[in-house]
C-alpha positions as a Python dict, from the first residue, in 0.01 Angstrom:
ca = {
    (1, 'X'): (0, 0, 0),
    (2, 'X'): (332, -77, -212),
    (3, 'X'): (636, 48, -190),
    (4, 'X'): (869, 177, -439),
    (5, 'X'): (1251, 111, -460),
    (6, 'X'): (1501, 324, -398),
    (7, 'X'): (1565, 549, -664),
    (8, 'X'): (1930, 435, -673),
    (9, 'X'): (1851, 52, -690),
    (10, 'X'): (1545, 114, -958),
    (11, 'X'): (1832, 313, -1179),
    (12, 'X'): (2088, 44, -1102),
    (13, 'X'): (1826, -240, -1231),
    (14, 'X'): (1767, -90, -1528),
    (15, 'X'): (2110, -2, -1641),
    (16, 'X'): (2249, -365, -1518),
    (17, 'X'): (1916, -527, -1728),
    (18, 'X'): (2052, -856, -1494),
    (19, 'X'): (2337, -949, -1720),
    (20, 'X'): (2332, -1351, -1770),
    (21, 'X'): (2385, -1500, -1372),
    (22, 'X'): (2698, -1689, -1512),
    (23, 'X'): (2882, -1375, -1542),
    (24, 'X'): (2920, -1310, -1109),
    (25, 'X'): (3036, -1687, -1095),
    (26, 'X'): (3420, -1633, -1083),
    (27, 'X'): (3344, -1350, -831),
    (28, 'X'): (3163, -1556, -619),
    (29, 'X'): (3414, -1874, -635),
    (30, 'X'): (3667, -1598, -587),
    (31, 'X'): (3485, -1450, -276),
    (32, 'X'): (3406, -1799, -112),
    (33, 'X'): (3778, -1884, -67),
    (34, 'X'): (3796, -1634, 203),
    (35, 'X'): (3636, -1470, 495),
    (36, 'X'): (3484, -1176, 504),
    (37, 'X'): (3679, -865, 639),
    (38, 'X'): (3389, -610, 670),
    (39, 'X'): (3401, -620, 1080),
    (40, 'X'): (3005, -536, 1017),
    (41, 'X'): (2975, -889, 923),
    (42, 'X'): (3091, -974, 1242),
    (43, 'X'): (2859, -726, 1395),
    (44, 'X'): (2527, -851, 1229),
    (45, 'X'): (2630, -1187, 1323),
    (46, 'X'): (2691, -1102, 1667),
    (47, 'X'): (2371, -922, 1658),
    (48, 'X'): (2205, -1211, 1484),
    (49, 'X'): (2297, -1405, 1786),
    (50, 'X'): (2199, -1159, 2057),
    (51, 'X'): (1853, -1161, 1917),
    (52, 'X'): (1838, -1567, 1946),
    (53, 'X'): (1925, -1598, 2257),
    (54, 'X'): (1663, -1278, 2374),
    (55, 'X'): (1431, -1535, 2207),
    (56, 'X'): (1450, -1850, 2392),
    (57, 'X'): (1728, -1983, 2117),
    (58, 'X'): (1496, -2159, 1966),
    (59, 'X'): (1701, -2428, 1730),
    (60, 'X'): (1622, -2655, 1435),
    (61, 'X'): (1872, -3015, 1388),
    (62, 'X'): (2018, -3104, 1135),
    (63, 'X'): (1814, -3366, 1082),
    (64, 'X'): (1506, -3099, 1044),
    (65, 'X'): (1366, -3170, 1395),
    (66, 'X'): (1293, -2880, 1638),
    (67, 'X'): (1564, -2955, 1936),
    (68, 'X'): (1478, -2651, 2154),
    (69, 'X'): (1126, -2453, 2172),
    (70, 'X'): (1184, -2058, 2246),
    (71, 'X'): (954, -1807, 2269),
    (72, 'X'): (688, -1730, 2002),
    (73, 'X'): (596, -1373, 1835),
    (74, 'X'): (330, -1229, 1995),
    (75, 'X'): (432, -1374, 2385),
    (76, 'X'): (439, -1192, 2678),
    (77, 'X'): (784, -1416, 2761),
    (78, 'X'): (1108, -1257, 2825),
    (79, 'X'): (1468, -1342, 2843),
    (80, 'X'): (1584, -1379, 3248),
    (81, 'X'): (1656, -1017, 3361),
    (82, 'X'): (1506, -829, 3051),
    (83, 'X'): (1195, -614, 3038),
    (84, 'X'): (1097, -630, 2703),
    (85, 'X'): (845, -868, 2610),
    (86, 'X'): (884, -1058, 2259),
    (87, 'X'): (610, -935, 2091),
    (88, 'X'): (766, -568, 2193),
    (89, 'X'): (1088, -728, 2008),
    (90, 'X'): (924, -775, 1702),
    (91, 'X'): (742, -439, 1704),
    (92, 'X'): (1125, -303, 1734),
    (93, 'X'): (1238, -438, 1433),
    (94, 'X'): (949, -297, 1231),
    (95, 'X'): (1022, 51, 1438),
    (96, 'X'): (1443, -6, 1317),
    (97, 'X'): (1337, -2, 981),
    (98, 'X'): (1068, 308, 987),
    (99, 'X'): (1333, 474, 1135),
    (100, 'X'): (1601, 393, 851),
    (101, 'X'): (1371, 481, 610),
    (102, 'X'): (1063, 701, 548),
    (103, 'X'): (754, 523, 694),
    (104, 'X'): (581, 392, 376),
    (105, 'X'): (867, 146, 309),
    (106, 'X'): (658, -61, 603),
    (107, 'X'): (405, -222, 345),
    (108, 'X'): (255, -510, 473),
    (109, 'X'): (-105, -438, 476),
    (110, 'X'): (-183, -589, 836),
    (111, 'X'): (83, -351, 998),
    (112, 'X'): (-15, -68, 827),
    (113, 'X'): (-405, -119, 923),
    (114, 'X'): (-318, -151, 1270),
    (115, 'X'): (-104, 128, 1287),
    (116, 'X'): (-328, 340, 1138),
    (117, 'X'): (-621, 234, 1391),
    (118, 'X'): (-377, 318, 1672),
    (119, 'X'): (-421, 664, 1582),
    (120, 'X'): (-797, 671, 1691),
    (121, 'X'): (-772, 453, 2053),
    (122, 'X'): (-680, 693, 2343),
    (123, 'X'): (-393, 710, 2526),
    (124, 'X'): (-523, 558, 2810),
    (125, 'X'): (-675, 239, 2615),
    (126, 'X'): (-295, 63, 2634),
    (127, 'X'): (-449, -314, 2662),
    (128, 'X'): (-650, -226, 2354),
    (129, 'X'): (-316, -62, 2190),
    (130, 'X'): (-141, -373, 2260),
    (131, 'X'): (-372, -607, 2118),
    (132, 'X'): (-369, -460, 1808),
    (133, 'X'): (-3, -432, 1784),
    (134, 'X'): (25, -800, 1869),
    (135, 'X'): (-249, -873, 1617),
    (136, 'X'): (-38, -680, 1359),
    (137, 'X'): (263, -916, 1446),
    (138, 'X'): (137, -1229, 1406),
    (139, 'X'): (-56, -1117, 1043),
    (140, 'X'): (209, -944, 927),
    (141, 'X'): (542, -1152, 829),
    (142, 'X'): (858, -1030, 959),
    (143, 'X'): (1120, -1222, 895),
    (144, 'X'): (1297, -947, 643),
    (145, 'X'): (1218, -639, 886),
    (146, 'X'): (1433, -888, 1152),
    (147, 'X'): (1659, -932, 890),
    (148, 'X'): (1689, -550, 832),
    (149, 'X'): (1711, -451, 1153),
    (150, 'X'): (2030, -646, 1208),
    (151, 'X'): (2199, -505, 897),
    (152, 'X'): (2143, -139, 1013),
    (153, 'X'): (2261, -242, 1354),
    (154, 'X'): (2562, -354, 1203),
    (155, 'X'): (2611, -42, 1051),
    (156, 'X'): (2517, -82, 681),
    (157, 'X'): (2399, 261, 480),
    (158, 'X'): (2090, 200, 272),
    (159, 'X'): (2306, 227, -62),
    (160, 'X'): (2458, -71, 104),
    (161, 'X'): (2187, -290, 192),
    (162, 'X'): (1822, -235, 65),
    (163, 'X'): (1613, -229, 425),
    (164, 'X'): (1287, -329, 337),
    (165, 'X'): (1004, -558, 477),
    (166, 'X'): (1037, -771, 144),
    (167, 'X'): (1320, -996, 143),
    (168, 'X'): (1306, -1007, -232),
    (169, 'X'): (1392, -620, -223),
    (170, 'X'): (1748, -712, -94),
    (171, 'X'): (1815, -986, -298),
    (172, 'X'): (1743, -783, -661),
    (173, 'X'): (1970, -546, -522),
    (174, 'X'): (2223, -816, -499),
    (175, 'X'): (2150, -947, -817),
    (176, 'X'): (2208, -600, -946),
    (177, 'X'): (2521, -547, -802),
    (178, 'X'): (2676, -853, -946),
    (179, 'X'): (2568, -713, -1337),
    (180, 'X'): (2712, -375, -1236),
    (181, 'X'): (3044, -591, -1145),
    (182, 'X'): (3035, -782, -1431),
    (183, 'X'): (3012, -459, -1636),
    (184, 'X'): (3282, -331, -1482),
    (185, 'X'): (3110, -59, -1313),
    (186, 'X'): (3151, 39, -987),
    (187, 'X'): (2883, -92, -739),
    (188, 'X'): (2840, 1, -373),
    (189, 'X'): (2614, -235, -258),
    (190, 'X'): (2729, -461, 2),
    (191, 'X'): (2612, -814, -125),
    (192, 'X'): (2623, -981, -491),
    (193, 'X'): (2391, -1262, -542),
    (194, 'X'): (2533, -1644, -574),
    (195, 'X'): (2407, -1943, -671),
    (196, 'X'): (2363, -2183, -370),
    (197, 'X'): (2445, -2489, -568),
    (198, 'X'): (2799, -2398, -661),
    (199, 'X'): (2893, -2102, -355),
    (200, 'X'): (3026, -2227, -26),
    (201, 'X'): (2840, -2007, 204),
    (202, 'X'): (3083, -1782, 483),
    (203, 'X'): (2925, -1624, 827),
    (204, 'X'): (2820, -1296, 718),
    (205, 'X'): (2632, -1433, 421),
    (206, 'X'): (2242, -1442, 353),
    (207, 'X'): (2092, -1795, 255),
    (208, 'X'): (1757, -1772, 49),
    (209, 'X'): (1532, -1956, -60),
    (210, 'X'): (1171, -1928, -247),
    (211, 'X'): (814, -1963, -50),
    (212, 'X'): (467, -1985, -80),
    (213, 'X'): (353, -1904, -437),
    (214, 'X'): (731, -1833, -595),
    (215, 'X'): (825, -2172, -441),
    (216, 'X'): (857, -2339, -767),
    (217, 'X'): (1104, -2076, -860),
    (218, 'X'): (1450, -2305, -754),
    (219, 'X'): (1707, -2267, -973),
    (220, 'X'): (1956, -1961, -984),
    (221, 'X'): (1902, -1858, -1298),
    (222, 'X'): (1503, -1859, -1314),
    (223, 'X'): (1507, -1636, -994),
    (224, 'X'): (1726, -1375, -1165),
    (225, 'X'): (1482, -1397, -1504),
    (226, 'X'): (1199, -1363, -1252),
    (227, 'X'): (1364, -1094, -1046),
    (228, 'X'): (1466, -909, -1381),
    (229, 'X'): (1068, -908, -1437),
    (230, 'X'): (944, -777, -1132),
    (231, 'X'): (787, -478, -1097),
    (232, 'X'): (912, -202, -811),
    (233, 'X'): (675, -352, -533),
    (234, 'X'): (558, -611, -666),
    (235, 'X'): (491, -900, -419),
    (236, 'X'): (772, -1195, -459),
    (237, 'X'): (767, -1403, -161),
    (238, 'X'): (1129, -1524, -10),
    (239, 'X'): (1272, -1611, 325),
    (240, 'X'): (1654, -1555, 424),
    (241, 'X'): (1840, -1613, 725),
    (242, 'X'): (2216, -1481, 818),
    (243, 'X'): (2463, -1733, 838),
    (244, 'X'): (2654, -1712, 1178),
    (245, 'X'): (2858, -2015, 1128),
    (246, 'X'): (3028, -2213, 797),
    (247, 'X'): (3322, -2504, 794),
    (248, 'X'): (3490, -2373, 1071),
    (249, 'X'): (3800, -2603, 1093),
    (250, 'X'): (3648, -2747, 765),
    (251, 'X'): (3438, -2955, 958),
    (252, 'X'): (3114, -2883, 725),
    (253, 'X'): (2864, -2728, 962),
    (254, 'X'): (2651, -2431, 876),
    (255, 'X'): (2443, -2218, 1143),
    (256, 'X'): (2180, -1979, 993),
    (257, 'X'): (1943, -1759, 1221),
    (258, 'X'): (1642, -1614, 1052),
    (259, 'X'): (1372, -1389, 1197),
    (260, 'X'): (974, -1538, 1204),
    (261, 'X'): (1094, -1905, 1181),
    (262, 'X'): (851, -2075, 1355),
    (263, 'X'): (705, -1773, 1477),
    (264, 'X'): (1074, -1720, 1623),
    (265, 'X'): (1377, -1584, 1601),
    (266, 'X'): (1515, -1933, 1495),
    (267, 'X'): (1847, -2092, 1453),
    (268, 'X'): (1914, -2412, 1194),
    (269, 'X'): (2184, -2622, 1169),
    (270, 'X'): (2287, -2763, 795),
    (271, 'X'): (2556, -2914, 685),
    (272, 'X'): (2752, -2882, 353),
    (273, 'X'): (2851, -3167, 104),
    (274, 'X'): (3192, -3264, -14),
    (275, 'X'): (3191, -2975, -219),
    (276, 'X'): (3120, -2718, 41),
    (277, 'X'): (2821, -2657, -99),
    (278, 'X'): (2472, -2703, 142),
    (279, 'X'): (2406, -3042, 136),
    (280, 'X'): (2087, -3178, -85),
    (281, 'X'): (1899, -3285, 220),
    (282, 'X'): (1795, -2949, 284),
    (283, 'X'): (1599, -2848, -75),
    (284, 'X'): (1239, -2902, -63),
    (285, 'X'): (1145, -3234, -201),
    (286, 'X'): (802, -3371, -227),
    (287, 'X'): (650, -3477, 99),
    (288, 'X'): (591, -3366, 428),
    (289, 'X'): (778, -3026, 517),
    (290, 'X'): (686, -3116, 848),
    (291, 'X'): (932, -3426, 856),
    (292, 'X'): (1209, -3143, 789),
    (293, 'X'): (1161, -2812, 952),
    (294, 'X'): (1529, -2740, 734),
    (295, 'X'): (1402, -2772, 379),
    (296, 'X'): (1328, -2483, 190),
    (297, 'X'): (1381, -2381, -190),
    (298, 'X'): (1709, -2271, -133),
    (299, 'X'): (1809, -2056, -445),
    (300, 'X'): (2047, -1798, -419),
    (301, 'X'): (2366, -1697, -165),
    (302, 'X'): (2389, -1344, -98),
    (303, 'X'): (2742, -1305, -62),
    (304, 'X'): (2924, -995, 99),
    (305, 'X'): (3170, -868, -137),
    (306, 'X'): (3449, -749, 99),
}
């Protein structure tokens, strides 16, 4: 099952045609200079960091090893004096975003199937209810329904931040919004997208990168050709994590917590080169990922624009 966009976002894609990416770049040097003053950035950082520590605060080096193991997605482990196990967790961020949104924005064919056999095991069959809804977590990826979930904690409307299970939802919306900028036309979306190699990213931001079959998609512009070409629904694969941390007291150190990092809510420390921008040791290059759990096609900034 696919989902479509929002009508909004689908009208604002095809009006904005994704001007050239060069046209946001003042805007987003512009931006960068200063914090952000939405106090939901705060929020969804705050929140970002509630959910870390619920999962064992699980944390990545900057030197790309694992420094601290937490606890993994389908576990029965809990944080001391909490009842919810962190498979349950997981399952809630899925439930946040069926409840922003009507239920067939969950897509991910694993979820769905489950879900749909729950309907036909009896009430009384829980062990049998919770395998399958721990089988559905650890097939179905989640980092972007995590990532959801704490932007509609936060407080974000859905004209502000496209919840979705697809991370590459959010980020064409951002691309979008910069064109409508550029345009001069009014744009309510919350985020405009920025190119990592030339944005200094500020807590509040999203860092993205490329995976899996889009991987080879790493430079800003090709993403927003290749963005400009999708299809409503069509399958892009991406991974983003918040930043909760960036060059406080200019000292160059970034903190990003993603959801389904390691089969965790994750944190990863990075740090930023001499022209507070993140450092090169953190792109994919060819070898081992496993030598750096850090690298990643990093590709685009989504920057909030208040």
């Amino acid at each position: 099952m696919m989902c479509s966009l929002p009508g909004w976002l689908a009208a604002a894609l095809l009006c904005a045609g994704f001007s050239s990416p060069s046209v946001a770049a003042s805007a987003c040097a512009a931006t960068a200079r200063h914090a952000p003053t939405d106090p939901r950035l705060q929020a969804a950082v705050a929140e970002a960091r509630r959910q870390h520590q619920l999962f064992g605060g699980q944390a990545i080096a900057r030197d790309g090893g694992m420094y601290r193991v937490g606890h993994y997605e389908a576990e029965w482990d809990r944080a001391p004096g909490e009842s919810m196990a962190t498979w349950q967790r997981v399952a809630a961020f899925w439930q946040s975003l069926s409840d922003a949104d009507p239920p067939d924005l969950i897509t991910s064919a694993g979820l769905v199937a489950r879900s749909e056999a729950l309907r036909a095991v009896p009430e009384a069959s829980v062990a049998i209810r919770e395998s399958l809804l721990r089988a559905a977590i650890v097939d179905t990826p989640w980092s972007a329904a995590f990532i959801s979930h704490v932007m509609k904690t936060a407080g974000f409307a859905r004209t502000e931040f496209a919840f979705s299970d697809s991370h590459a939802d959010y980020v064409q919306a951002a691309f979008a919004a910069g064109a409508e900028e550029a345009a001069g036309r009014p744009a309510s979306y919350a985020f405009r997208a920025c190119d990592v190699t030339t944005t200094t990213p500020r807590a509040g931001d999203l860092l993205c990168a490329t995976r899996a079959n889009t991987a080879d998609v790493k430079r800003f512009d090709a993403l927003a050709a290749a963005l400009a070409a999708r299809a409503p629904g069509q399958p892009f694969p991406m991974h983003c994590d918040l930043v909760v941390r960036s060059d406080a007291g200019g000292d160059a150190k970034v903190e990003t917590i993603g959801g389904n990092v390691i089969q965790s809510v994750t944190l990863s420390r990075m740090t930023l080169n001499a022209n507070k921008v993140l450092g090169a040791a953190y792109f994919t290059r060819p070898g081992p990922q496993r030598e750096h759990l850090g690298r990643r096609p990093w590709v685009v900034v989504l920057q909030a624009r208040q």
